[in-house]
KOLTI-640671 format. One line per 2 residues: number of its first residue (from 1); their letters; for each residue z, x, y of N, C-alpha, C. Coordinates in steps of 0.2 Angstrom, whole numbers. Each point is the difference from the previous one (the first is absolute). Layout:
BEGIN
NUM = A = Z X Y Z X Y Z X Y  ...;
END
This chain:
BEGIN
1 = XX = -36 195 199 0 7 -3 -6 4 4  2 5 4 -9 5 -1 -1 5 -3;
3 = XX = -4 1 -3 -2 6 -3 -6 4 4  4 7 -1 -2 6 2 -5 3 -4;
5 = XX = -5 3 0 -4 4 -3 -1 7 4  -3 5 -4 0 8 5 -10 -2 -2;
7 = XX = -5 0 3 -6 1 -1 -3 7 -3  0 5 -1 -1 5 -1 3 4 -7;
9 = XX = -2 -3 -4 3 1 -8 4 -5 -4  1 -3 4 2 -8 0 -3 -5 -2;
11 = XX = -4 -2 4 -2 -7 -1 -7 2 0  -4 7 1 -6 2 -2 2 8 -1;
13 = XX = -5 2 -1 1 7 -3 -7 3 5  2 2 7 -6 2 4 1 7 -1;
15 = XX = 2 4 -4 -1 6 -1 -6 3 0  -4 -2 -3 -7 6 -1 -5 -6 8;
17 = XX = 3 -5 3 -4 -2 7 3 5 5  7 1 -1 3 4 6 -4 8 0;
19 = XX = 1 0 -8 -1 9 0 -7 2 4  -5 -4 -5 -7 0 4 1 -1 7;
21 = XX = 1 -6 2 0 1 8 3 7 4  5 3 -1 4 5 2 -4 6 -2;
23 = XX = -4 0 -6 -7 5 -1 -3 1 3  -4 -4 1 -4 0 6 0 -1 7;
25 = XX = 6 -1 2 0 -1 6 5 10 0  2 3 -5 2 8 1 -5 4 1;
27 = XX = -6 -3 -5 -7 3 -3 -4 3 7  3 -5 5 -7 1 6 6 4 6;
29 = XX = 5 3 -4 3 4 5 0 7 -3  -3 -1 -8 -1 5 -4 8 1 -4;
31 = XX = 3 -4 -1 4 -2 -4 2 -3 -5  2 -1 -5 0 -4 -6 7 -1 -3;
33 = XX = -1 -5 -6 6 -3 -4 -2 -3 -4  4 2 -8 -5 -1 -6 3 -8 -3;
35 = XX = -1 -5 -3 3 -4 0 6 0 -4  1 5 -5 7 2 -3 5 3 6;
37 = XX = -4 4 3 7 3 6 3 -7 4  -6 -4 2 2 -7 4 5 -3 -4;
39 = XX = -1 -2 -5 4 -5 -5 7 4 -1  1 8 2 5 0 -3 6 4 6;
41 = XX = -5 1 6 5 0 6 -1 -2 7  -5 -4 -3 -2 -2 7 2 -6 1;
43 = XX = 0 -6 -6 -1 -5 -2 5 -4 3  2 -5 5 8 -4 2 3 5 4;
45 = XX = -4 4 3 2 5 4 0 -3 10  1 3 5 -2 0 5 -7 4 1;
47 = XX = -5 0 2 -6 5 2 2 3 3  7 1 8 1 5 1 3 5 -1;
49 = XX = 2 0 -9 4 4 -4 -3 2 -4  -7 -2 -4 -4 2 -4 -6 2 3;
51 = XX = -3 -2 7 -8 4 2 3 7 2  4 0 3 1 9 0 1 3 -2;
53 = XX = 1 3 -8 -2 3 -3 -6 2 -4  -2 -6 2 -10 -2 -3 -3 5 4;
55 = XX = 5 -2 6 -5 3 5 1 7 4  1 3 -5 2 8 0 6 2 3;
57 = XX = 5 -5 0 9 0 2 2 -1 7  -5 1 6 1 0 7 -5 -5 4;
59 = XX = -2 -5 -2 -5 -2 4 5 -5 6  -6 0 5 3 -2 5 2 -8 -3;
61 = XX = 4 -3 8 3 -6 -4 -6 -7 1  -7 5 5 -4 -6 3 -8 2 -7;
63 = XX = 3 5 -5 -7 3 -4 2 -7 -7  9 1 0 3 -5 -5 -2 -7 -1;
65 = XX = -1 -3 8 0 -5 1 -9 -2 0  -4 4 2 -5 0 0 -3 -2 -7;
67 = XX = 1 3 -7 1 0 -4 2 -8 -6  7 -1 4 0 -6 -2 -3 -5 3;
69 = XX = -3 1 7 -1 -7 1 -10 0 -3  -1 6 -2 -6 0 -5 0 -4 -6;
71 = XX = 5 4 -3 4 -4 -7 -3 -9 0  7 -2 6 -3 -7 2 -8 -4 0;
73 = XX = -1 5 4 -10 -2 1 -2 -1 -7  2 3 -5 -4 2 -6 2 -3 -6;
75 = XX = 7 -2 1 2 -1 -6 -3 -9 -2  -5 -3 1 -1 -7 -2 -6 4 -2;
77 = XX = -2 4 -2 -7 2 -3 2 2 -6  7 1 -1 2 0 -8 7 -7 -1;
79 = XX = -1 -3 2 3 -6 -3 -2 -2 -8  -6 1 -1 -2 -1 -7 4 3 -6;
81 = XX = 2 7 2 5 3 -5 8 -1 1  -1 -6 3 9 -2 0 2 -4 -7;
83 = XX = 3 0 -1 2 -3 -7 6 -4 1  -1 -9 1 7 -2 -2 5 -2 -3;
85 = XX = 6 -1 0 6 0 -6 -2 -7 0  -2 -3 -8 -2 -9 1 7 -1 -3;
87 = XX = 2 3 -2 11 -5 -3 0 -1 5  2 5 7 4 1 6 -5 -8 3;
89 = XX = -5 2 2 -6 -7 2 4 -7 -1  -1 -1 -7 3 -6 -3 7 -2 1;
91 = XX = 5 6 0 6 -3 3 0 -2 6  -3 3 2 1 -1 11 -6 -9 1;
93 = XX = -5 -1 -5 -2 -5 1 5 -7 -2  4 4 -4 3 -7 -3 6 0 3;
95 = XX = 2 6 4 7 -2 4 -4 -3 7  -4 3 3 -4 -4 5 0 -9 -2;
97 = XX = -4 -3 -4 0 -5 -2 8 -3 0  4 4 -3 6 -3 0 3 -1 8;
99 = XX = -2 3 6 4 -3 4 0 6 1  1 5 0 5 8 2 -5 3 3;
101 = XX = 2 5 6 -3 1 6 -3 10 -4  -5 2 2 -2 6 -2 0 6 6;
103 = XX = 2 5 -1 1 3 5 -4 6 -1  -5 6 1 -3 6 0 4 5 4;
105 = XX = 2 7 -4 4 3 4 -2 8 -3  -7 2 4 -1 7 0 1 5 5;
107 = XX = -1 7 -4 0 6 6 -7 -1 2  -5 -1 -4 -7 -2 4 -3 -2 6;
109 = XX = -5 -1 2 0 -2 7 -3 -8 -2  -1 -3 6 0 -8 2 -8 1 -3;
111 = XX = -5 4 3 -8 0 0 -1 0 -10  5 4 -2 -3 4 -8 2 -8 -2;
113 = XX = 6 0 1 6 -6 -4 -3 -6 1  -4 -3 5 -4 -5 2 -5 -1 -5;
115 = XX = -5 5 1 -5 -1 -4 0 2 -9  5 2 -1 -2 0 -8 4 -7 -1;
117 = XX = 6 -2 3 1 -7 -3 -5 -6 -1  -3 2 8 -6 -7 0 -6 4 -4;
119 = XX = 1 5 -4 -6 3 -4 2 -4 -6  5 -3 -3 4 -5 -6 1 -4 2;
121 = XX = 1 -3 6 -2 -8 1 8 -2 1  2 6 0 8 -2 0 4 -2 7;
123 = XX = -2 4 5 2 1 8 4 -5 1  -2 -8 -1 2 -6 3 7 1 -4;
125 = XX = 1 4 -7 7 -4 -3 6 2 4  0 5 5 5 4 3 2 -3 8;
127 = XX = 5 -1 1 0 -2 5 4 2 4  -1 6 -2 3 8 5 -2 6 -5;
129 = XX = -4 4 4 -2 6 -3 2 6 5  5 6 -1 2 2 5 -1 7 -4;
131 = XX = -4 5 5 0 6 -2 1 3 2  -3 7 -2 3 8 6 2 1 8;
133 = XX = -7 -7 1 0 2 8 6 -6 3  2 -3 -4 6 -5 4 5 2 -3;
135 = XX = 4 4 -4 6 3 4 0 5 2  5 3 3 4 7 2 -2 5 -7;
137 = XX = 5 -2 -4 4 4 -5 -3 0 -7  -4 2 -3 -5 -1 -8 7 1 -3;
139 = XX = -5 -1 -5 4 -1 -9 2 8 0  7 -1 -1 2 -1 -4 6 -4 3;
141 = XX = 0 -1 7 2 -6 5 0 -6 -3  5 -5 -1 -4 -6 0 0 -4 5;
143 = XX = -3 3 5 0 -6 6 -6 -4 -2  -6 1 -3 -5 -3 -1 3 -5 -4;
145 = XX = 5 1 -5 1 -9 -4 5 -2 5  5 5 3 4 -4 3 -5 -5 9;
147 = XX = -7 2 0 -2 -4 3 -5 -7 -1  1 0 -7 -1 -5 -2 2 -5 -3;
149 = XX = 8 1 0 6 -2 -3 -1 -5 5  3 5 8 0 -4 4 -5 -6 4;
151 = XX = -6 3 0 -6 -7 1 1 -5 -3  2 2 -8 -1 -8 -6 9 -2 4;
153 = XX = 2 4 5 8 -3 -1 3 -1 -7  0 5 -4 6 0 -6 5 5 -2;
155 = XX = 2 1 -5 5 4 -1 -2 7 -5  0 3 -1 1 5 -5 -1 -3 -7;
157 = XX = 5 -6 -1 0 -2 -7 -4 -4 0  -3 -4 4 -6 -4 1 -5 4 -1;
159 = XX = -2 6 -2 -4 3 0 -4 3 -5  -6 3 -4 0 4 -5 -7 3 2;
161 = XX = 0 7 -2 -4 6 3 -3 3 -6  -6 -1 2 -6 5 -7 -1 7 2;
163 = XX = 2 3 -3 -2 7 2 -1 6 -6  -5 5 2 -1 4 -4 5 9 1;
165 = XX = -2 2 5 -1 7 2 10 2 2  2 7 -1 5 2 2 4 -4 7;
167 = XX = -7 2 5 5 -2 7 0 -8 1  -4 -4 -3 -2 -4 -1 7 -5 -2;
169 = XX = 1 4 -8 6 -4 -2 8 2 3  -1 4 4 6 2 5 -1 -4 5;
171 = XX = -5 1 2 1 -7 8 1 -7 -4  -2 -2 -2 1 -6 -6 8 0 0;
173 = XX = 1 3 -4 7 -1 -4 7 2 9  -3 5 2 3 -1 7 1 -8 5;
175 = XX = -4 -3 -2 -1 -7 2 5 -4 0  2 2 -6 4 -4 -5 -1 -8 -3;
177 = XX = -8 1 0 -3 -7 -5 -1 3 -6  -2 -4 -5 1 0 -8 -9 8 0;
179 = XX = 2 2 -4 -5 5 -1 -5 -2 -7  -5 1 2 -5 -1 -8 -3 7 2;
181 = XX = 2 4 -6 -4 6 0 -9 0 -4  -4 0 5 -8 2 -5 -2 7 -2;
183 = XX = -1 -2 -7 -2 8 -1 -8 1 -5  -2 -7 1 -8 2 -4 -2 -8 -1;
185 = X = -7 -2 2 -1 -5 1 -3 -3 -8;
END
């Protein structure tokens, strides 16, 4: 069996770590974003769908990327306000223990997704974490589980996915593995 998780309201709640980072790293361009507007349209989003409108609707595509790969640099300075889901935790330890393979499947990047897990001591549980930067196609695509189906070598029905957000539970259920919807930790 593997189990899928979505990191990003999932199996933690990096909302008020992303937002701050995305703050601050708009703040030194002279831009901003309040942690409510984050959480409520930016959140499970792609960056290059949500910084441009931060950033006065036309920013160039190198002002965009400049932006997030700040984001990046900064976001382990708010690790501290991440908050883990500990049910979601203890299931994934106890299917772990049981023999079943764990997969990580965000639109996040490899740098964020790396270090908040080893920020919880969890990194080692996964033995495949695939995010924004290894596929093509985001969520609301499921190539992301569908390329994790693949690594574990299993089947859809051999599968079960944790997921929170809209596009989230579309590439999920696109998958066509068993869906568990999270909606509060």
């Amino acid at each position: 069996m593997l189990i899928c998780v979505d990191l990003d309201g999932t199996l933690l709640d990096t909302v008020p770590a992303n937002a701050a980072s995305y703050r601050a790293a708009l703040e030194e361009l002279g831009f901003t974003v309040t942690d409510e507007y984050y959480a409520e349209r930016c959140n499970g989003g792609h960056y290059t769908r949500f910084l441009p409108p931060l950033m006065g609707g036309a920013p160039s595509a190198a002002d965009v990327e400049r932006v997030h790969d700040r984001k990046k640099a900064l976001y382990s300075d708010f690790l501290d306000a991440v908050r883990p889901n500990t049910a979601l935790m203890e299931i994934l330890k106890t299917m772990r223990a049981a023999g079943h393979d764990l997969a990580c499947v965000t639109t996040g990047s490899k740098q964020n997704a790396t270090e908040v897990l080893e920020h919880f001591g969890v990194r080692e549980w996964f033995g495949l974490i695939v995010t924004g930067e290894d596929v093509e196609k985001q969520k609301p695509d499921p190539e992301g589980y569908c390329r994790a189906m693949e690594h574990f070598r299993v089947t859809p029905a051999d599968t079960m996915i944790f997921e929170d957000s809209g596009i989230g539970l579309t590439a999920a259920k696109a998958s066509g593995a068993r869906v568990f919807r999270v909606e509060q930790f």
